[in-house]
C-alpha positions as CSV (number, residue, x, y, z in Angstrom):
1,X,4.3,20.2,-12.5
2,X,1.1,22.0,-12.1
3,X,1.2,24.6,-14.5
4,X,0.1,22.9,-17.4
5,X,-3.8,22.7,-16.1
6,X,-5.6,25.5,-18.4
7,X,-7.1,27.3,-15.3
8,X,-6.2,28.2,-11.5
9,X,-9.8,26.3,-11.0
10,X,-8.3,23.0,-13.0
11,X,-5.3,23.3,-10.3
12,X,-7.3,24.0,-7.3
13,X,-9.9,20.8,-8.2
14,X,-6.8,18.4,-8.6
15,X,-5.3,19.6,-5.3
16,X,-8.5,19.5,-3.3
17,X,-9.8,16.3,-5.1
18,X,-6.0,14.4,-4.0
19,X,-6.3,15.8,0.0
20,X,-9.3,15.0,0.2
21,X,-9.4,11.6,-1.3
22,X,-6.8,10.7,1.2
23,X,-8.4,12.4,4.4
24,X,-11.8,10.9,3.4
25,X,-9.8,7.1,3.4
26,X,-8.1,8.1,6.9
27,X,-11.1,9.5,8.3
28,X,-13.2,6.2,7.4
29,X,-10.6,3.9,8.5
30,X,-11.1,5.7,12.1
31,X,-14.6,5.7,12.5
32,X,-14.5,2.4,11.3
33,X,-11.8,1.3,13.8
34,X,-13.8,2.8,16.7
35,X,-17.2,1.4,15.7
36,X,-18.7,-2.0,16.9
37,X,-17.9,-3.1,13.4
38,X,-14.2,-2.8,14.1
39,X,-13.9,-6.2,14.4
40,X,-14.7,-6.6,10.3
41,X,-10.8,-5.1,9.7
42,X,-9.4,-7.9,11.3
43,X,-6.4,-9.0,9.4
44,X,-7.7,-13.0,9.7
45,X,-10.5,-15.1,9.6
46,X,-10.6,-15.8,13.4
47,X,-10.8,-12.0,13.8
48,X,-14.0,-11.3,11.4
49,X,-17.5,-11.9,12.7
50,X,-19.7,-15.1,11.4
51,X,-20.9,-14.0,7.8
52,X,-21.3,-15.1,4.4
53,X,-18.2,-15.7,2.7
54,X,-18.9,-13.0,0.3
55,X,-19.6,-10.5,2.8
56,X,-16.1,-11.1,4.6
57,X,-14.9,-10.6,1.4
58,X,-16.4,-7.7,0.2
59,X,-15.5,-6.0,3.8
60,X,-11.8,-6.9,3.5
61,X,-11.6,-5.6,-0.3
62,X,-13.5,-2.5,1.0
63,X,-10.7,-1.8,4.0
64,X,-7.7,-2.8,2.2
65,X,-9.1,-0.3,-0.7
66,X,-9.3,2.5,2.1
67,X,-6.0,1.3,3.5
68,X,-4.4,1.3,-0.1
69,X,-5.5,5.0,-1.0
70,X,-4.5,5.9,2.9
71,X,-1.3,4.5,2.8
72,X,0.2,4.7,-0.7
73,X,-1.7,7.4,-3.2
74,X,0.6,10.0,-1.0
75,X,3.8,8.7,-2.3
76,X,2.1,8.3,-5.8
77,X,2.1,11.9,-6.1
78,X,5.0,12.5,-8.2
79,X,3.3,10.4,-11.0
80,X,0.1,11.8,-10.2
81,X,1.2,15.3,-10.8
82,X,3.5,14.5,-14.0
83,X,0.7,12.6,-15.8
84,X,-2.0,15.6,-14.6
85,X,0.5,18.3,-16.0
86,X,0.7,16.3,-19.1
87,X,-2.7,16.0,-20.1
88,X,-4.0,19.7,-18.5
89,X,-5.2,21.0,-22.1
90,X,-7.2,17.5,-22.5
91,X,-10.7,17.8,-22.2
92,X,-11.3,14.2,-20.6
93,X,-8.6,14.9,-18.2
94,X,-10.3,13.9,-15.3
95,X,-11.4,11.0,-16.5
96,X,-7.5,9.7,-17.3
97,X,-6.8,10.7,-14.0
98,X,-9.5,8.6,-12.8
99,X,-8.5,5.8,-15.0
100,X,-4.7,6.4,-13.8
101,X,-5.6,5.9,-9.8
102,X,-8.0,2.7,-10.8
103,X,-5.6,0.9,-12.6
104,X,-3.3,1.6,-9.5
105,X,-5.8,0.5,-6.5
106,X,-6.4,-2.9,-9.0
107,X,-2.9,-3.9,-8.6
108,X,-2.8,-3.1,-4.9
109,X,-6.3,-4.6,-4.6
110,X,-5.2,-7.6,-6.3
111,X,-2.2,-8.0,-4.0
112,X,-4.5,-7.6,-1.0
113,X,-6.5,-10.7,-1.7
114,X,-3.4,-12.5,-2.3
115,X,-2.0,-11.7,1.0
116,X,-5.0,-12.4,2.7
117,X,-5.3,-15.9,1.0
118,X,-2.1,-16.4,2.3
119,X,-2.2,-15.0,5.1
120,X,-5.6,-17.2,6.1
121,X,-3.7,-20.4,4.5
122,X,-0.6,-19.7,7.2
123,X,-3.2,-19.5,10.1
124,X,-4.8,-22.7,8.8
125,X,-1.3,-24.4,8.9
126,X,-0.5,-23.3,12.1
127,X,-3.8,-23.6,13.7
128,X,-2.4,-27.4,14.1
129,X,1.0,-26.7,15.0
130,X,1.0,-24.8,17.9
131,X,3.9,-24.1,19.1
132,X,4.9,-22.4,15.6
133,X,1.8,-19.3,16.0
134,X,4.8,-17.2,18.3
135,X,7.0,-17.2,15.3
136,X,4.6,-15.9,12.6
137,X,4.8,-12.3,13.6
138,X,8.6,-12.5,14.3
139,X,9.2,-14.3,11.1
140,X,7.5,-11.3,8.9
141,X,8.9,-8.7,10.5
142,X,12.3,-9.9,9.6
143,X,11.5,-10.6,6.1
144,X,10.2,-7.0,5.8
145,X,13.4,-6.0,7.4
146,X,15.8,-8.2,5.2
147,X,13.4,-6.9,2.1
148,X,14.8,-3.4,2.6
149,X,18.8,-4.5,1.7
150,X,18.2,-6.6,-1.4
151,X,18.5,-5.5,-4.9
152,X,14.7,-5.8,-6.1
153,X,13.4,-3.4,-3.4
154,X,16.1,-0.6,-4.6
155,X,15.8,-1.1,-8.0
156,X,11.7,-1.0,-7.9
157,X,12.4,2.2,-5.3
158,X,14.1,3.8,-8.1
159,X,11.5,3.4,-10.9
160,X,9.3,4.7,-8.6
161,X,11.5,7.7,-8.3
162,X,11.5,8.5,-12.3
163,X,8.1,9.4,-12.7
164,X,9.2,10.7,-16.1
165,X,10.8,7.7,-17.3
166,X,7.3,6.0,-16.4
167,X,5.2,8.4,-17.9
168,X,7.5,8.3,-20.9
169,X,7.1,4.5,-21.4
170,X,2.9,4.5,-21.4
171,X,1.7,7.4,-22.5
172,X,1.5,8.4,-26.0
173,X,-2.3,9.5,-26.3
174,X,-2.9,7.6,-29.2
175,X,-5.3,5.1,-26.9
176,X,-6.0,7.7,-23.9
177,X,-8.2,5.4,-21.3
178,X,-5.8,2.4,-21.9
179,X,-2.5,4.1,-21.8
180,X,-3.7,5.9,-18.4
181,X,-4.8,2.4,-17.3
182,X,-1.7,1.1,-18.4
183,X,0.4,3.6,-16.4
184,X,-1.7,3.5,-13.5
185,X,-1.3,-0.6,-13.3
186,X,2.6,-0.7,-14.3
187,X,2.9,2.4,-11.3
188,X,1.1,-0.1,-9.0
189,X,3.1,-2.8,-10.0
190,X,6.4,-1.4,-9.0
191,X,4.9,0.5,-5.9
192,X,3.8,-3.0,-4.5
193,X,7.3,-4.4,-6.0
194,X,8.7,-2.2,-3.6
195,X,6.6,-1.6,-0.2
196,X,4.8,-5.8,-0.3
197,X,7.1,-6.3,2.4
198,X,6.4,-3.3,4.6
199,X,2.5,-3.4,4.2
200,X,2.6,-7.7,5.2
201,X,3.3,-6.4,8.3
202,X,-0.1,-5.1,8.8
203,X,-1.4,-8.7,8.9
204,X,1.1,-9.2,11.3
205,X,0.0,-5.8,13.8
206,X,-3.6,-5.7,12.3
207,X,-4.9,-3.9,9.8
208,X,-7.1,-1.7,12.3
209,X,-4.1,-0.5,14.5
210,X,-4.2,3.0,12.7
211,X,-0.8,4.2,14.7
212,X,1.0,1.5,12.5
213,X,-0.3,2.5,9.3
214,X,0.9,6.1,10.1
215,X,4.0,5.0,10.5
216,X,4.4,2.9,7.7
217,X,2.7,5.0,5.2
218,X,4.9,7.5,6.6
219,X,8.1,5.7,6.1
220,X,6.9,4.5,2.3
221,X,5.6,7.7,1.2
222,X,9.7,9.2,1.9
223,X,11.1,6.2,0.4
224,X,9.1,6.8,-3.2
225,X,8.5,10.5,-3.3
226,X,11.4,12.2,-1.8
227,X,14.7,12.9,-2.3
228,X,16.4,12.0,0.9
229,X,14.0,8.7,1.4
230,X,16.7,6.5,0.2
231,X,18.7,7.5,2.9
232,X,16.3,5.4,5.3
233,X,15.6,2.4,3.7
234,X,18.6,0.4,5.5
235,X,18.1,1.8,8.7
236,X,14.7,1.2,8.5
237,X,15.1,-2.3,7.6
238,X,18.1,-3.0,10.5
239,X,15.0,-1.7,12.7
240,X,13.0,-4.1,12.0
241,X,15.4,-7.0,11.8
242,X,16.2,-5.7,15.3
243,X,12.3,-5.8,16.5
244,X,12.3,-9.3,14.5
245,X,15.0,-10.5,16.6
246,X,13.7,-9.3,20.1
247,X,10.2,-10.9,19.4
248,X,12.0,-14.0,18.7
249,X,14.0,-13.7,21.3
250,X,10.7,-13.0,23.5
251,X,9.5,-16.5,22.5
252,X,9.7,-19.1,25.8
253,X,12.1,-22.0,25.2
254,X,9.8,-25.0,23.4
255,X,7.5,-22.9,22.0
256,X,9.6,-23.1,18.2
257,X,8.7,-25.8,16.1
């Protein structure tokens, strides 16, 4: 897929400038984790220290940015690589691939301020009903779980498995920036079509609890980009009904709504 960059430097630059995009977002998300300012990846608002709205904000969107490119560029690679081989002769190449991975981390930033919106509203609702707080994390993890038999989580797995056929659809070069916008936003749209459920369960662990995100970026990167990952999407998801069912389980009698 790589052969179609003009020169062995055009290769090595796309290589380098992938790993190290992703180690630099790993490598922040630890320092950050193990700082005093650890407390700013909180995954609600009882978790985040006393600020100005807009400075909770721009902290979350900056985490959930690091966590996106952490987490999910890996199993964008296969889309990544197509569209690079594609336009290798192009003289603005770079800049479509830049325009590709923004329109990507828009979608996923987009759904990150949704879940946390959510997320914030669901703590506000059960902040006066008490007894219903145990089931919240029980509750997601065995919607993430269920998420992994039905038919919209396979089918969005399996566009995200045709890179060509998504190439295919956007890119004609007639309008270079907004076709590589284009496919960088309809890529996001299926990726989060497809993984929503997994990454809700870092608001449910914590969005600073780096183990977990290994694990799950781990688990979504095989589902997407290789060819045995849809061999573990049911097992994973019986897992996590399983966990879902223990932590219920877990809950002292009376505490339920």
């Amino acid at each position: 897929m790589l052969g179609a960059f003009r020169t062995p430097e055009d290769r090595r630059w796309y290589r380098g400038a992938l790993v190290a995009l992703v180690a630099a977002a790993w490598l922040a998300l630890a320092v950050w984790g193990a700082s005093p300012h650890a407390l700013w990846l909180g995954h609600h608002e009882d978790d985040r220290p006393s600020g100005r709205p807009v400075v909770r904000l721009g902290a979350f969107t900056v985490a959930w940015t690091l966590m996106t490119v952490a987490m999910m560029l890996p199993g964008s690679l296969p889309v990544a690589n197509l569209f690079g081989a594609v336009i290798g002769h192009r003289p603005d190449r770079r800049r479509l691939m830049a325009q590709l991975g923004a329109g990507y981390l828009a979608v996923w930033a987009a759904f990150g301020l949704a879940a946390s919106a959510g997320d914030l509203l669901v703590h506000a609702v059960v902040g006066h009903l008490t007894r219903a707080a145990p089931l919240v994390a029980p509750l997601v993890v065995l919607a993430a779980g269920g998420f992994q038999f039905t038919s919209l989580k396979h089918r969005c797995l399996t566009q995200c498995r045709s890179p060509y056929l998504l190439v295919a659809a956007h890119w004609r070069g007639v309008r270079p920036q907004r076709e590589a916008w284009s496919l960088g936003v309809s890529h996001g749209l299926w990726c989060v079509g497809c993984c929503w459920a997994l990454m809700l369960l870092m608001f449910a662990v914590g969005v600073a609890h780096l183990g977990w995100m290994l694990a799950l970026g781990a688990v979504m990167a095989a589902e997407r980009a290789t060819t045995w990952g849809r061999r573990i999407t049911r097992p994973v998801g019986a897992a996590l009904v399983a966990w879902g069912a223990l932590l219920l389980a877990g809950i002292p009698a009376g505490r339920g709504l």
